[in-house]
C-alpha positions in Angstrom: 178.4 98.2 62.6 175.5 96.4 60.3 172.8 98.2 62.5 174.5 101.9 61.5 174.4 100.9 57.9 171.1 99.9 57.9 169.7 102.6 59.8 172.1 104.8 57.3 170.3 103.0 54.4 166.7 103.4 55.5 167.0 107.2 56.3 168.7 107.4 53.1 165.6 105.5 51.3 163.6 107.7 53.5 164.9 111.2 51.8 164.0 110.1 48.2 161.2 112.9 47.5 159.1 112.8 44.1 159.8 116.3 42.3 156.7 118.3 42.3 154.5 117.0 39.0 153.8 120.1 36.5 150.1 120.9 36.1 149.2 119.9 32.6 145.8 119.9 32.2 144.7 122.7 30.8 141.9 123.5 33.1 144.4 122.9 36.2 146.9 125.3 34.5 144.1 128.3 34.5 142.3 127.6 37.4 145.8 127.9 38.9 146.2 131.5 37.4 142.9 132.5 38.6 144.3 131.6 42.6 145.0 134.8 44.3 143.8 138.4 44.8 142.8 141.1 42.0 142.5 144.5 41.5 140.8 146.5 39.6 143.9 148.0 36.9 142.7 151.6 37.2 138.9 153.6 38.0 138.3 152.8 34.4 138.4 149.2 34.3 134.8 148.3 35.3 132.1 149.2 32.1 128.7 148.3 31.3 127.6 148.4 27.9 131.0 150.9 27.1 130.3 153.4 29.4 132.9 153.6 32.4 131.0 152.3 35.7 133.7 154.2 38.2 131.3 153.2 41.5 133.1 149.8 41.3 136.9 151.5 41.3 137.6 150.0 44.4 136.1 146.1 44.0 139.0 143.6 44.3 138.3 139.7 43.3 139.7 136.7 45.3 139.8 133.2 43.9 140.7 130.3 46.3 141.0 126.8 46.1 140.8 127.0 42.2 141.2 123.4 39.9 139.8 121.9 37.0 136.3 121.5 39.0 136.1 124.9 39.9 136.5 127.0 43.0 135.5 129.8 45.1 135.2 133.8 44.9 135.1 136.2 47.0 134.7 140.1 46.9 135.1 143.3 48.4 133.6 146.6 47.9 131.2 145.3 44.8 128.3 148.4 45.0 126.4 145.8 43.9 125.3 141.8 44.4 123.5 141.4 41.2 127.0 142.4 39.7 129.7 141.2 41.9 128.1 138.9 44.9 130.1 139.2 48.4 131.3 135.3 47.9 130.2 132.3 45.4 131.6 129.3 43.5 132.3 129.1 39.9 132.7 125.7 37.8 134.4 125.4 33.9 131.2 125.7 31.3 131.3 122.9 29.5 135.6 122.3 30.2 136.2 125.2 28.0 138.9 127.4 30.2 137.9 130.4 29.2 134.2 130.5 30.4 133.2 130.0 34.0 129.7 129.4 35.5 128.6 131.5 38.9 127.1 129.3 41.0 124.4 132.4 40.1 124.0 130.9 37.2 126.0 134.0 35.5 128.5 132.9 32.8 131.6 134.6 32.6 134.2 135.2 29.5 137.6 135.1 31.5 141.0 136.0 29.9 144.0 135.3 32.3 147.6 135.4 32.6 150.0 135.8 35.5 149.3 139.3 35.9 145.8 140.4 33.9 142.7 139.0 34.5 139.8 139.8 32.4 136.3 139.7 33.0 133.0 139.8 30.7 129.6 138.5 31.4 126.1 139.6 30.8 123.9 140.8 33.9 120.0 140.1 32.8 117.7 141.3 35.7 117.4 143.8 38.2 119.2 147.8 37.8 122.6 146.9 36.3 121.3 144.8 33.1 124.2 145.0 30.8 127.2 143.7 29.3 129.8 143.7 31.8 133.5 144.1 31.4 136.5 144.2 34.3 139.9 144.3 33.9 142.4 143.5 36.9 145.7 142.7 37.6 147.0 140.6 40.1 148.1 142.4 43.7 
């Protein structure tokens, strides 16, 4: 009888998970909105100095393995690499949540919520020098 209440007592012990912690740094809180596939929100979403750039209608934006030290991207159907490269890193500027360094060196204004996801950075060389504006929403 003492062995089945102590083998009762250690898998009882045993079942004690911790709950899940919340995130609550702030940088952990957006790079964990930034996890997960994007769409462009409709064939005008992508401009360039104001003027609609519909060529890049069909890009969508992955972010994986997103935290407060940064992450990775991925892309499909970008027209162009000087733009939207096929795959890169990104890292907080300066622990400010809202601006995100390419491992380009291309520095990105990022507005995020569960759902919208926008995008503004500055191409300087090659074709598409411009200012640069996408807005997606989450698929």
């Amino acid at each position: 009888m003492k062995r089945i209440i102590f083998l009762f007592f250690i898998l009882s012990c045993g079942n004690n998970k911790q709950p899940d912690l919340e995130l609550t740094d702030p940088l952990d809180i957006q790079a964990n909105l930034l996890n997960g596939k994007w769409i462009l929100k409709n064939e005008t979403s992508a401009t360039r100095d104001g003027s609609v750039v519909s060529d890049f209608k069909n890009l969508t934006l992955s972010f994986s393995g997103s935290s407060n030290s940064g992450g990775t991207y991925s892309t499909s159907n970008s027209i162009d690499s000087d733009v939207w490269p096929n795959s890169g890193t990104w890292a907080f500027q300066n622990n400010e949540k809202s601006k995100l360094l390419r491992n380009d060196n291309v520095l990105m204004n990022i507005s995020v919520t569960q759902t919208t996801l926008r995008i503004s950075f500055t191409v300087e060389g090659g074709l598409k020098v411009g200012n640069w504006i996408f807005d997606f929403i989450k698929e």
